[in-house]
PDB file of N, CA, C, O and CB in Angstrom:
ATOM      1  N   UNK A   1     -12.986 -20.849  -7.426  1.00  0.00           N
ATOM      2  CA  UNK A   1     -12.146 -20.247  -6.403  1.00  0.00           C
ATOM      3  C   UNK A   1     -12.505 -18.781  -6.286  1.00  0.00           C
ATOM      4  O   UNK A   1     -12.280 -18.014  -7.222  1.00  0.00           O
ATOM      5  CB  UNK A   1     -10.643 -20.426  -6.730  1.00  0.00           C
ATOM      6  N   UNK A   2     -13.095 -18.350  -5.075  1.00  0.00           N
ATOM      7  CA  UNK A   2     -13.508 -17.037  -5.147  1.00  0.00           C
ATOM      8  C   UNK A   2     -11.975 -16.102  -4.045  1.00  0.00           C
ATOM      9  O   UNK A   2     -11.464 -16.425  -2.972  1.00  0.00           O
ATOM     10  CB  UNK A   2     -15.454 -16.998  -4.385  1.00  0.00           C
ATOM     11  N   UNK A   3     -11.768 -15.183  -4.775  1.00  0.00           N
ATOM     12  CA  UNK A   3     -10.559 -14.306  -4.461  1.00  0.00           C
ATOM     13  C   UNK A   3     -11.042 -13.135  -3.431  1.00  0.00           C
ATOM     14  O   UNK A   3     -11.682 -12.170  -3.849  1.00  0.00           O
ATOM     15  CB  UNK A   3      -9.923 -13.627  -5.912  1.00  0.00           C
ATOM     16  N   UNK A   4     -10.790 -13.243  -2.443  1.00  0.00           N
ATOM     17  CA  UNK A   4     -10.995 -11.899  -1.460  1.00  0.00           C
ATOM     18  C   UNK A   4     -10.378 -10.833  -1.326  1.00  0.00           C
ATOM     19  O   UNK A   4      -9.338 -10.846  -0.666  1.00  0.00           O
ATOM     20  CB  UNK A   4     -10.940 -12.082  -0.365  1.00  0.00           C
ATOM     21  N   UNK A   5     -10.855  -9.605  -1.920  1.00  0.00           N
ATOM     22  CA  UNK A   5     -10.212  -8.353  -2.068  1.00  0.00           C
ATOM     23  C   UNK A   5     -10.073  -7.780  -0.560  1.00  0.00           C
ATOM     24  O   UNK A   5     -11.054  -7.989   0.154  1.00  0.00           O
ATOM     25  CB  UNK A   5     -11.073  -7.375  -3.081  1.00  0.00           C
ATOM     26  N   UNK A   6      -8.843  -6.992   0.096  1.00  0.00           N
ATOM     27  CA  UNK A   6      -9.610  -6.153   1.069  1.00  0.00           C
ATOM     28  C   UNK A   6     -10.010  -4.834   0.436  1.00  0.00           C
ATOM     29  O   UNK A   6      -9.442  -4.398  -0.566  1.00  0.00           O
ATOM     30  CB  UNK A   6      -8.771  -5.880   2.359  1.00  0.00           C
ATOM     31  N   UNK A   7     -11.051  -4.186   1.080  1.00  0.00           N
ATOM     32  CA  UNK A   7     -11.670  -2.577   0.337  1.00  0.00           C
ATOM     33  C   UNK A   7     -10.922  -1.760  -0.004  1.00  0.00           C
ATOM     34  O   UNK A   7     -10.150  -1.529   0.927  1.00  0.00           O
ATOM     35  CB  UNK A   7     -12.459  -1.657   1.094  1.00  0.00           C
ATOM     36  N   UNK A   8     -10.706  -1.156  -0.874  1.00  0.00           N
ATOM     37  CA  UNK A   8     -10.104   0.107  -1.274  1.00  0.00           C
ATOM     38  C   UNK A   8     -10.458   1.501  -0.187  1.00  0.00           C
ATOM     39  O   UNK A   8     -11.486   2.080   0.165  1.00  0.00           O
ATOM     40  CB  UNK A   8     -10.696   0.369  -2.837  1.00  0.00           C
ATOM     41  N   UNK A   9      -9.068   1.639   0.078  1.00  0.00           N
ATOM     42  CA  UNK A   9      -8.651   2.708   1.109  1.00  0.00           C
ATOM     43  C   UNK A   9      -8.768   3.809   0.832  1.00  0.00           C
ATOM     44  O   UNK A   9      -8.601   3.859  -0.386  1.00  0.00           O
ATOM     45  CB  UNK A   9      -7.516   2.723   1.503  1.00  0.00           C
ATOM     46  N   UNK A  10      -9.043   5.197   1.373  1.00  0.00           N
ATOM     47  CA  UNK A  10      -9.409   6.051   0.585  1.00  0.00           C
ATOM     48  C   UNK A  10      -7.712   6.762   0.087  1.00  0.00           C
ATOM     49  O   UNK A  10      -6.664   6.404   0.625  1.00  0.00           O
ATOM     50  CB  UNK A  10     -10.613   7.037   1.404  1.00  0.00           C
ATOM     51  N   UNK A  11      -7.780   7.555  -0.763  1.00  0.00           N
ATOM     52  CA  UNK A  11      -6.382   7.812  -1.417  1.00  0.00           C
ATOM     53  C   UNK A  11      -5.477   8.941  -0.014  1.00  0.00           C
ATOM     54  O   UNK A  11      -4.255   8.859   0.112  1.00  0.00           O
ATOM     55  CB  UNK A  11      -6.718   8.836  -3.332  1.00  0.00           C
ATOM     56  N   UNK A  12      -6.324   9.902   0.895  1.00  0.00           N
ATOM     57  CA  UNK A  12      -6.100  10.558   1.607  1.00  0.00           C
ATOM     58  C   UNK A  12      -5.342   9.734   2.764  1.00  0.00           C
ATOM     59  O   UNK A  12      -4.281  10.161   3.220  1.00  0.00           O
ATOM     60  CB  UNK A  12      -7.167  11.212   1.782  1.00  0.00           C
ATOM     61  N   UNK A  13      -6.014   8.355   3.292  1.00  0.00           N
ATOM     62  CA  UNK A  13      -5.419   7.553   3.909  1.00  0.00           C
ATOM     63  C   UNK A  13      -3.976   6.953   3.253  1.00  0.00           C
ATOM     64  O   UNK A  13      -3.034   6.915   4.045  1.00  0.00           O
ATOM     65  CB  UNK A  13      -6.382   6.677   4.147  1.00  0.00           C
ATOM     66  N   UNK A  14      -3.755   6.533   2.027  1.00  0.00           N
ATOM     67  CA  UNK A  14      -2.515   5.844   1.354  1.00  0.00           C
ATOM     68  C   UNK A  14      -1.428   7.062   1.310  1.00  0.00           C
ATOM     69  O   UNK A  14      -0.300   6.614   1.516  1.00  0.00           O
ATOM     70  CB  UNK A  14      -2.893   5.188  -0.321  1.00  0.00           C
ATOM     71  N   UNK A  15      -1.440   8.253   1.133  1.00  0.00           N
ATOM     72  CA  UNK A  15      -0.656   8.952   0.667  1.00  0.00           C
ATOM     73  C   UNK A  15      -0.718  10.390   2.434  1.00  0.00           C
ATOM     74  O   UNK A  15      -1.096  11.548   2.255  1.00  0.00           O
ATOM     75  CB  UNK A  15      -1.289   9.361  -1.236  1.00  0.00           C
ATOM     76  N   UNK A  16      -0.496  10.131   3.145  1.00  0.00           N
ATOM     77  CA  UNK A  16      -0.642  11.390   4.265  1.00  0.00           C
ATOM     78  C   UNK A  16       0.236  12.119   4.166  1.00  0.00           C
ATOM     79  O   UNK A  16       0.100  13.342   4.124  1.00  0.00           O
ATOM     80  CB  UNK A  16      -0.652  11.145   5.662  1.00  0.00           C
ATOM     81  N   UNK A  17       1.447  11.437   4.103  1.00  0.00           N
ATOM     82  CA  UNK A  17       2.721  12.781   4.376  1.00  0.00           C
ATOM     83  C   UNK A  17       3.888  11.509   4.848  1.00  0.00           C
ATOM     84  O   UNK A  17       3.611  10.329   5.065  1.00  0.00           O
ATOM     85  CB  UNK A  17       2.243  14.396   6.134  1.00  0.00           C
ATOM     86  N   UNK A  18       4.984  12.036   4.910  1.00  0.00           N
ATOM     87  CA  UNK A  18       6.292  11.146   5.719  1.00  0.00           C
ATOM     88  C   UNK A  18       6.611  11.213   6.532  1.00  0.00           C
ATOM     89  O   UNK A  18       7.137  12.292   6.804  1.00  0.00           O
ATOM     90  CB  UNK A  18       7.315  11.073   5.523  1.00  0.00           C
ATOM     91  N   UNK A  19       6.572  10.074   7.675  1.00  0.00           N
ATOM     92  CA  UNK A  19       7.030  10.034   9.025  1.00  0.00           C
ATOM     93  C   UNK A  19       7.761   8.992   9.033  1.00  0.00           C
ATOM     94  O   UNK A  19       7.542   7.802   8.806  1.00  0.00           O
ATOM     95  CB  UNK A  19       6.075  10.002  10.048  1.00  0.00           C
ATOM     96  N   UNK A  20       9.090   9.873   9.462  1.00  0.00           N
ATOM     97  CA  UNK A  20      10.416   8.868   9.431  1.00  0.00           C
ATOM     98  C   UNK A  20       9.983   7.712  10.517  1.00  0.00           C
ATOM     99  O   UNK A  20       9.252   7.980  11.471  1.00  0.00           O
ATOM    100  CB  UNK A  20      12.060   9.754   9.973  1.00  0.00           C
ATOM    101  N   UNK A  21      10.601   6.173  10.231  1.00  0.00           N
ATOM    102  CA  UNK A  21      10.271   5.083  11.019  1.00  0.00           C
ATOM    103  C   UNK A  21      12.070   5.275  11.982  1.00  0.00           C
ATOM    104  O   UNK A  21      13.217   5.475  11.581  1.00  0.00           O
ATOM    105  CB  UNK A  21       9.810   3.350   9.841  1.00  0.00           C
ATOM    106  N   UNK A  22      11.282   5.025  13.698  1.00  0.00           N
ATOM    107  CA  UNK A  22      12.627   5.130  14.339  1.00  0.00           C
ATOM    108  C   UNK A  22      14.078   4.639  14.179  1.00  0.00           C
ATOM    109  O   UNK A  22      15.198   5.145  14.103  1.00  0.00           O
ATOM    110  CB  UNK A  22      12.433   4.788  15.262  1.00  0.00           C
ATOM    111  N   UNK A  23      13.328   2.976  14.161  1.00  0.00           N
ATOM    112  CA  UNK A  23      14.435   1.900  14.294  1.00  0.00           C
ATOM    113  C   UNK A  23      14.394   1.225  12.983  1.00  0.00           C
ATOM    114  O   UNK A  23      13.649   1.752  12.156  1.00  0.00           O
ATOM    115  CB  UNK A  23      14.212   0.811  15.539  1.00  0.00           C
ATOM    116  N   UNK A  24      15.062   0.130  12.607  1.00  0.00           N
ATOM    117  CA  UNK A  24      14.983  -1.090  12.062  1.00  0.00           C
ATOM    118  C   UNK A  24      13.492  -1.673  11.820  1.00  0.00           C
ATOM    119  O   UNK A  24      12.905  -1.867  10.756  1.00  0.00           O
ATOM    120  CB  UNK A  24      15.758  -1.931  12.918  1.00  0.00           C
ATOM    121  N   UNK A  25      13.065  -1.891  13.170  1.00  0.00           N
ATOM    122  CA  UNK A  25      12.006  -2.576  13.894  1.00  0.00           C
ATOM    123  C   UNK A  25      10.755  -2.453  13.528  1.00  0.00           C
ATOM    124  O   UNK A  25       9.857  -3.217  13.176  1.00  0.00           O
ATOM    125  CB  UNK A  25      11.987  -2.278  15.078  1.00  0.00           C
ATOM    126  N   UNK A  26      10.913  -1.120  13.714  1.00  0.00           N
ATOM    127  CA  UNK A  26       9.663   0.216  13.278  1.00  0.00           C
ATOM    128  C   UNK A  26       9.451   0.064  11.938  1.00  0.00           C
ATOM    129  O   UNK A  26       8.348  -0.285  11.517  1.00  0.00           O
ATOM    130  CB  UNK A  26      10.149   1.977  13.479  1.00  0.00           C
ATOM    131  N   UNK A  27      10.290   0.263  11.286  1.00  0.00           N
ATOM    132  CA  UNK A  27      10.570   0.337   9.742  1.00  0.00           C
ATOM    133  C   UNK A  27       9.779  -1.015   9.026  1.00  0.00           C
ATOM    134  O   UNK A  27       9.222  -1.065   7.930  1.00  0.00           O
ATOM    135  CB  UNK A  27      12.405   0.282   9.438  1.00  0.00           C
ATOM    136  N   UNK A  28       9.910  -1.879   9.857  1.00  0.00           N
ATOM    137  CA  UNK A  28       9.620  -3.494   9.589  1.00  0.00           C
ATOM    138  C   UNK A  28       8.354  -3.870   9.327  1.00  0.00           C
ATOM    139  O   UNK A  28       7.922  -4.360   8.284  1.00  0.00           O
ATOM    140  CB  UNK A  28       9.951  -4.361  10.706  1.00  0.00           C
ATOM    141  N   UNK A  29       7.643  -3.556  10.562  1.00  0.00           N
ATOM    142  CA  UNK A  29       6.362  -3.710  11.206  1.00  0.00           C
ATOM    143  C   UNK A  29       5.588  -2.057  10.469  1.00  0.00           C
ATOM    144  O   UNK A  29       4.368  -1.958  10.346  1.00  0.00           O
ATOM    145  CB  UNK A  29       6.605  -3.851  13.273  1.00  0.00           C
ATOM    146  N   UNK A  30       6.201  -1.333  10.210  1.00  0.00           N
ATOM    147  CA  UNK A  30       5.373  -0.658   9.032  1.00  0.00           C
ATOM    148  C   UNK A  30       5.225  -0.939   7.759  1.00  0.00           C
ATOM    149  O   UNK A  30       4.219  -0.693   7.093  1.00  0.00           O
ATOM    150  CB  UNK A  30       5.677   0.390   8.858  1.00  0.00           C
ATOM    151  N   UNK A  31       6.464  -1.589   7.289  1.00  0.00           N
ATOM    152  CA  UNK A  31       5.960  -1.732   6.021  1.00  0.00           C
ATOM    153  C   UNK A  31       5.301  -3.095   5.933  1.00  0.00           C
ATOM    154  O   UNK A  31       4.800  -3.249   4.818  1.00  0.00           O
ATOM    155  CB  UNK A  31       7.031  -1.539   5.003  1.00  0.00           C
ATOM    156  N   UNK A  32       5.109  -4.287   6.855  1.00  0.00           N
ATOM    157  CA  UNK A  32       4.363  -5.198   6.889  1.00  0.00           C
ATOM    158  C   UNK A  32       3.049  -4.626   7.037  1.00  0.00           C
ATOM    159  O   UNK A  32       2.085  -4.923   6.332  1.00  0.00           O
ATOM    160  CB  UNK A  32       4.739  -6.064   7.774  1.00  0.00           C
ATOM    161  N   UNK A  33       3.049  -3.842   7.926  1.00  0.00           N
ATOM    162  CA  UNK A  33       1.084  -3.102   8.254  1.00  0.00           C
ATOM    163  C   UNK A  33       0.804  -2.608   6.763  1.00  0.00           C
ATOM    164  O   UNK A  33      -0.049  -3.207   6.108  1.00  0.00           O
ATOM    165  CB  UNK A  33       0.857  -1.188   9.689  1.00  0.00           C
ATOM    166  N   UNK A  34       1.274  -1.881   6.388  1.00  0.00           N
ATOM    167  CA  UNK A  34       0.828  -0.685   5.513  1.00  0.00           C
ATOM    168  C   UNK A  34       0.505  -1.772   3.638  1.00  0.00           C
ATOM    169  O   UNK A  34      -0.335  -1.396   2.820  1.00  0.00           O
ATOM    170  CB  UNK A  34       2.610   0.903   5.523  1.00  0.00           C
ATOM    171  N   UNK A  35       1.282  -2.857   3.460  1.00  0.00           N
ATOM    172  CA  UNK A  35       1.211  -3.962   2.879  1.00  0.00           C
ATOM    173  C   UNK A  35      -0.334  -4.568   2.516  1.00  0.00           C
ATOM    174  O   UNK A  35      -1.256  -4.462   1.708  1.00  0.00           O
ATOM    175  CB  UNK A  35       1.978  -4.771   3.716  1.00  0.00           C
ATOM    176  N   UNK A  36       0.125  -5.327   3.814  1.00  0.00           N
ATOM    177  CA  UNK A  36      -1.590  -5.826   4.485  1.00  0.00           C
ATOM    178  C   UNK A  36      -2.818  -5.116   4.178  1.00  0.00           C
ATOM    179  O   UNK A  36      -3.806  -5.635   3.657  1.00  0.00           O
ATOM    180  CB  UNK A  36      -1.712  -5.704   6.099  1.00  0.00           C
ATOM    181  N   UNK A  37      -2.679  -3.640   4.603  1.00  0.00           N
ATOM    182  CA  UNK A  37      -3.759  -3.088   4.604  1.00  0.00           C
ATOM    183  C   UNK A  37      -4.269  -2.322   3.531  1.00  0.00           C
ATOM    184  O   UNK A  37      -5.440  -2.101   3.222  1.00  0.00           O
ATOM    185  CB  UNK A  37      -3.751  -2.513   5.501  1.00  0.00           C
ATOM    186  N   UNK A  38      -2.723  -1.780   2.771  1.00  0.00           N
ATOM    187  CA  UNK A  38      -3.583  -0.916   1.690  1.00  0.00           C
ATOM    188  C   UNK A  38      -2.730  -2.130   0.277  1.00  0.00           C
ATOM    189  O   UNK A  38      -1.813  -1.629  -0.374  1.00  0.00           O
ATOM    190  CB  UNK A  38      -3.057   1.477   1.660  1.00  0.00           C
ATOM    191  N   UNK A  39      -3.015  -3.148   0.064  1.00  0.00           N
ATOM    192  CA  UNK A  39      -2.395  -4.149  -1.163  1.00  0.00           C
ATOM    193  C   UNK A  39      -3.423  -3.921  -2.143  1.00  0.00           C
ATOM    194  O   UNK A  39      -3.069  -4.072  -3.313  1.00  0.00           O
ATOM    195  CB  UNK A  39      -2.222  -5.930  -0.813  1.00  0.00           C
ATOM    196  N   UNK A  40      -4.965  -3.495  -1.864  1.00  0.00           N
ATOM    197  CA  UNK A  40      -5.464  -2.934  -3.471  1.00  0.00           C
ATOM    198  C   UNK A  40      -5.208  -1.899  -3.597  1.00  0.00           C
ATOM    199  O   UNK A  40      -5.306  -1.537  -4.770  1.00  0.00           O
ATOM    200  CB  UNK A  40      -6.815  -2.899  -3.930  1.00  0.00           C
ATOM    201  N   UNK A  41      -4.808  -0.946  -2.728  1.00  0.00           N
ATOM    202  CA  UNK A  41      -4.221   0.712  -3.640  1.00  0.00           C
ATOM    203  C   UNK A  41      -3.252   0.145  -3.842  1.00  0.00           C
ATOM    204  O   UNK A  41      -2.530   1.091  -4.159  1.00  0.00           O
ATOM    205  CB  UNK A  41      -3.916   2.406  -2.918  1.00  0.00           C
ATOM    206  N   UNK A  42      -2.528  -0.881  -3.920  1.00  0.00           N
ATOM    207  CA  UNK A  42      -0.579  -0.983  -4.127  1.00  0.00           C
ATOM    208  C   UNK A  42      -1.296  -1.456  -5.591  1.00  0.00           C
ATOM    209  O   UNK A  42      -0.615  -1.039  -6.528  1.00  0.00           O
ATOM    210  CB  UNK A  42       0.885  -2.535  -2.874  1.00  0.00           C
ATOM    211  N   UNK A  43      -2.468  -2.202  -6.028  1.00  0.00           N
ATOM    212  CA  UNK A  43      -2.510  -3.241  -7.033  1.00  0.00           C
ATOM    213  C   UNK A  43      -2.962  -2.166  -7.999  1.00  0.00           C
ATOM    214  O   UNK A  43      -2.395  -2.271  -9.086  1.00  0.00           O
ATOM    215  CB  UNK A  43      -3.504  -4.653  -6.782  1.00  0.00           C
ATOM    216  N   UNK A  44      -3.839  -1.140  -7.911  1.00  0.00           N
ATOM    217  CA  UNK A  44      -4.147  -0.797  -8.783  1.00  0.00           C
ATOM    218  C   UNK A  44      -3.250   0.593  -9.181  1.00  0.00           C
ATOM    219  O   UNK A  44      -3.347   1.324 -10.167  1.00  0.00           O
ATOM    220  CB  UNK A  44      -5.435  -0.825  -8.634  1.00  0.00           C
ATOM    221  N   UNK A  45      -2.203   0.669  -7.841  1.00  0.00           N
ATOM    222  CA  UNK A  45      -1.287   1.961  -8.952  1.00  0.00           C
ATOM    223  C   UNK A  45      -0.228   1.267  -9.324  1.00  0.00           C
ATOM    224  O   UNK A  45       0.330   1.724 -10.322  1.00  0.00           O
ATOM    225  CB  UNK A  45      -0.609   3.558  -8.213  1.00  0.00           C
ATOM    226  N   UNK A  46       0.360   0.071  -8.743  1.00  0.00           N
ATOM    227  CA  UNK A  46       1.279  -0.634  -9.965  1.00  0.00           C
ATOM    228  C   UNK A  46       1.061  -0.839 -11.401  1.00  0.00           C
ATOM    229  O   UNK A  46       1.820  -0.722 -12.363  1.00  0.00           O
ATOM    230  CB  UNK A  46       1.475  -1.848  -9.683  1.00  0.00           C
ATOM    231  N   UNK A  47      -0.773  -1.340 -11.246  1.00  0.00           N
ATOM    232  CA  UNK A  47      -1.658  -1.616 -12.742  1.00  0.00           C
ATOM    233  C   UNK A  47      -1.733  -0.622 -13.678  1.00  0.00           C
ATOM    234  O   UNK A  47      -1.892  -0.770 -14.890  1.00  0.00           O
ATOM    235  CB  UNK A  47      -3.138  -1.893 -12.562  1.00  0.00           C
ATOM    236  N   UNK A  48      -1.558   0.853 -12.792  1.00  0.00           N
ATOM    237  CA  UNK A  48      -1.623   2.285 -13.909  1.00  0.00           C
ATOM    238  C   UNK A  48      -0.226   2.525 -14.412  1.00  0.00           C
ATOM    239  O   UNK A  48       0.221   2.751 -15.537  1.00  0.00           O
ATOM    240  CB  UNK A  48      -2.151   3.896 -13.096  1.00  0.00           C
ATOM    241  N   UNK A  49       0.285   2.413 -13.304  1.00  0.00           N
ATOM    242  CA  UNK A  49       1.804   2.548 -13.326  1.00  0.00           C
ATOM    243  C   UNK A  49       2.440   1.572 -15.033  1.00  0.00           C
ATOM    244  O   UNK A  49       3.210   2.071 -15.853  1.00  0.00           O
ATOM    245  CB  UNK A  49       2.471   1.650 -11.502  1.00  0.00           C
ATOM    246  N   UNK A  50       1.865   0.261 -15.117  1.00  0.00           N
ATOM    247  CA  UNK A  50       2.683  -0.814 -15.786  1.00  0.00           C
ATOM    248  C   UNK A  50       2.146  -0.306 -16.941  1.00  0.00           C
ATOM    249  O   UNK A  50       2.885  -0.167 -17.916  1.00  0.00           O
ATOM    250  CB  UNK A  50       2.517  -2.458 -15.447  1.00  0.00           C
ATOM    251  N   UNK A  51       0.497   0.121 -17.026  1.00  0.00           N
ATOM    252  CA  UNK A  51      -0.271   0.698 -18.337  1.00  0.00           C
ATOM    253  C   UNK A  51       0.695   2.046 -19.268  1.00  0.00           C
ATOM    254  O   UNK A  51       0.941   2.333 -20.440  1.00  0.00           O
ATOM    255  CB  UNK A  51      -1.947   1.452 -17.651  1.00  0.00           C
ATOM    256  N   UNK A  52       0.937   2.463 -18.175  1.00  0.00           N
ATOM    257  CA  UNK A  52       1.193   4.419 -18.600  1.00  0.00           C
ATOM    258  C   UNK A  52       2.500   4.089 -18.889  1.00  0.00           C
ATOM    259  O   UNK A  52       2.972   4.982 -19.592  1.00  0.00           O
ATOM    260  CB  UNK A  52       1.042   5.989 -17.146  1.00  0.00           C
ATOM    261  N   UNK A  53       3.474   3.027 -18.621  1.00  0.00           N
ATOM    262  CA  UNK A  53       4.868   3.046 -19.169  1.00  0.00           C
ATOM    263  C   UNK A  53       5.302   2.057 -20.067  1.00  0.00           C
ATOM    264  O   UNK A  53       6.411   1.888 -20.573  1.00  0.00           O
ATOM    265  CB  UNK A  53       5.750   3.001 -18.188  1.00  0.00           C
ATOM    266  N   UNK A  54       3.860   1.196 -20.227  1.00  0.00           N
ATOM    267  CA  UNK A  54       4.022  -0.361 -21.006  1.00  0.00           C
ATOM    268  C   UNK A  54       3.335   0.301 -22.321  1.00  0.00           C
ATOM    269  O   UNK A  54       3.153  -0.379 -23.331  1.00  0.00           O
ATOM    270  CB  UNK A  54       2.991  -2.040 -20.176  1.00  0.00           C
TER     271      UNK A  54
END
């Protein structure tokens, strides 16, 4: 079973700054995008994250 990574995002892209989401809606459909797209930066700072406090 071969596992498909998507590419690692650059860190400048994962972390920009905060822009409040308008609605509900907004809020939704961002955090579904942002999921999707950056889930190996989510994997590997949960992985440092679980290291540095485990």
């Amino acid at each position: 079973m071969d596992i498909l990574m998507p590419p690692f995002r650059q860190w400048g892209d994962f972390f920009p700054g905060w822009k409040t989401p308008t609605d509900g809606t907004d809020f939704h459909d961002r955090l579904i995008s942002n999921l999707l797209y950056y889930q190996t930066n989510y994997l590997v700072l949960s992985t440092a994250v679980y290291i540095i406090a485990g």
